[in-house]
C-alpha positions in Angstrom: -157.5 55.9 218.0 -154.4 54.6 216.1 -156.3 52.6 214.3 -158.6 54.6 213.3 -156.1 56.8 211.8 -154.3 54.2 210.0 -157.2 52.8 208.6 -158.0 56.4 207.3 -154.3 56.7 206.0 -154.4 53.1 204.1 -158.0 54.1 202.4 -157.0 57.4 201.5 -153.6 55.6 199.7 -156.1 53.5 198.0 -157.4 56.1 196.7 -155.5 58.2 195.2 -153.3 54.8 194.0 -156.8 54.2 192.0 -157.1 57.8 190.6 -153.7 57.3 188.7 -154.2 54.2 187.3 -154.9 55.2 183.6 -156.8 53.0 181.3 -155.1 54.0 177.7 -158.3 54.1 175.1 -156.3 54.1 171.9 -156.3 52.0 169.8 -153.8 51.2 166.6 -156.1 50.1 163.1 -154.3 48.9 160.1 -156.3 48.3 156.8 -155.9 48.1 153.5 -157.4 51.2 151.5 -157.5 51.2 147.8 -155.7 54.1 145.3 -153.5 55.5 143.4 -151.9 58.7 144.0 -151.0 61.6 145.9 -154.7 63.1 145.8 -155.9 59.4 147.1 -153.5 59.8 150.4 -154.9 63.6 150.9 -158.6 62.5 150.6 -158.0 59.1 152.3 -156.2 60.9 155.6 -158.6 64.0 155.2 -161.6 61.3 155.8 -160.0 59.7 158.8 -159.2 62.9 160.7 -163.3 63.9 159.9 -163.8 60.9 162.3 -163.9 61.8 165.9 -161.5 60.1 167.5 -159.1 59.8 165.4 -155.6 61.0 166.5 -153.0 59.9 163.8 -153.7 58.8 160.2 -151.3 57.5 157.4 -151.9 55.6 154.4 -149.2 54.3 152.3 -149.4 54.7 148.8 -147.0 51.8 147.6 -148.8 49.3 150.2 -152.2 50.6 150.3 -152.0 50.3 154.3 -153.9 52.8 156.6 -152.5 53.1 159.6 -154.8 55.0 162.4 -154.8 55.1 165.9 -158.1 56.5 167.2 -159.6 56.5 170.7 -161.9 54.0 171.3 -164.4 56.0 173.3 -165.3 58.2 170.7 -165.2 55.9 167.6 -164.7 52.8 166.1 -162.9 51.1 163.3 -166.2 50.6 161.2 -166.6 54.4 161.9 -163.3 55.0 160.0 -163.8 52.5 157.2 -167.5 54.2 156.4 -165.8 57.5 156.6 -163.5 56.2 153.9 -165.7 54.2 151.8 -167.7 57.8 151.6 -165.3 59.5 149.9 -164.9 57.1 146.9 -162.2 54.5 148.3 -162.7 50.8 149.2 -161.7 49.2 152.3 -161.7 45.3 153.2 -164.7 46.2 155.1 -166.4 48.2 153.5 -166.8 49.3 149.5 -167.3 52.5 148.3 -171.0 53.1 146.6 -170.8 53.3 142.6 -171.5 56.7 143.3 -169.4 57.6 145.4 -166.5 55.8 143.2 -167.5 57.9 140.2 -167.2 61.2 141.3 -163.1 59.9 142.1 -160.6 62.1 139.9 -159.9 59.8 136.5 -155.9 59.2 137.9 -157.8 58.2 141.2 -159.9 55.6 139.8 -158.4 51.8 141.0 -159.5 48.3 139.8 -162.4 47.2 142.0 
């Protein structure tokens, strides 16, 4: 009988030890984004937070780094770098369509 019980005790311990073990999905991107100006950061961050996923995004207009950390479950970083390239900006990854690099503001317009 005292056995059974303590096997009972050790599995449920087990358990519940298992249940709290987290598995941390985020992960932290860094790319390089191109632009110019204070509209560029506002459209470039805008597109990032469209992505699902996405918890944190800041791109630095002196360094043209985009910094993101975004949950890996819901997206992923060619997710993000599409959802930039959309909006008229090139990534490493991925370029913007002519299009799409047109319809930028004039002062938003970088050398490609």
């Amino acid at each position: 009988m005292k056995n059974i019980i303590l096997v009972i005790i050790i599995t449920f311990l087990g358990f519940s030890a298992q249940a709290q073990s987290k598995k941390n999905k985020n992960l932290k991107y860094t790319t390089e984004v191109n632009g110019n100006c204070e509209q560029c950061k506002k459209r470039i961050e805008k597109a990032a937070f469209g992505v699902p996923g996405v918890k944190m995004a800041n791109w630095d207009i002196s360094s043209h780094q985009l910094t993101v950390i975004l949950n890996e479950e819901k997206c992923s970083p060619s997710d993000l770098n599409k959802a930039i390239a959309k909006v008229g900006h090139d990534t490493k990854e991925v370029k913007a369509s002519e299009e799409d690099y047109n319809n930028l503001h004039t002062c938003c317009k970088y050398e490609r």
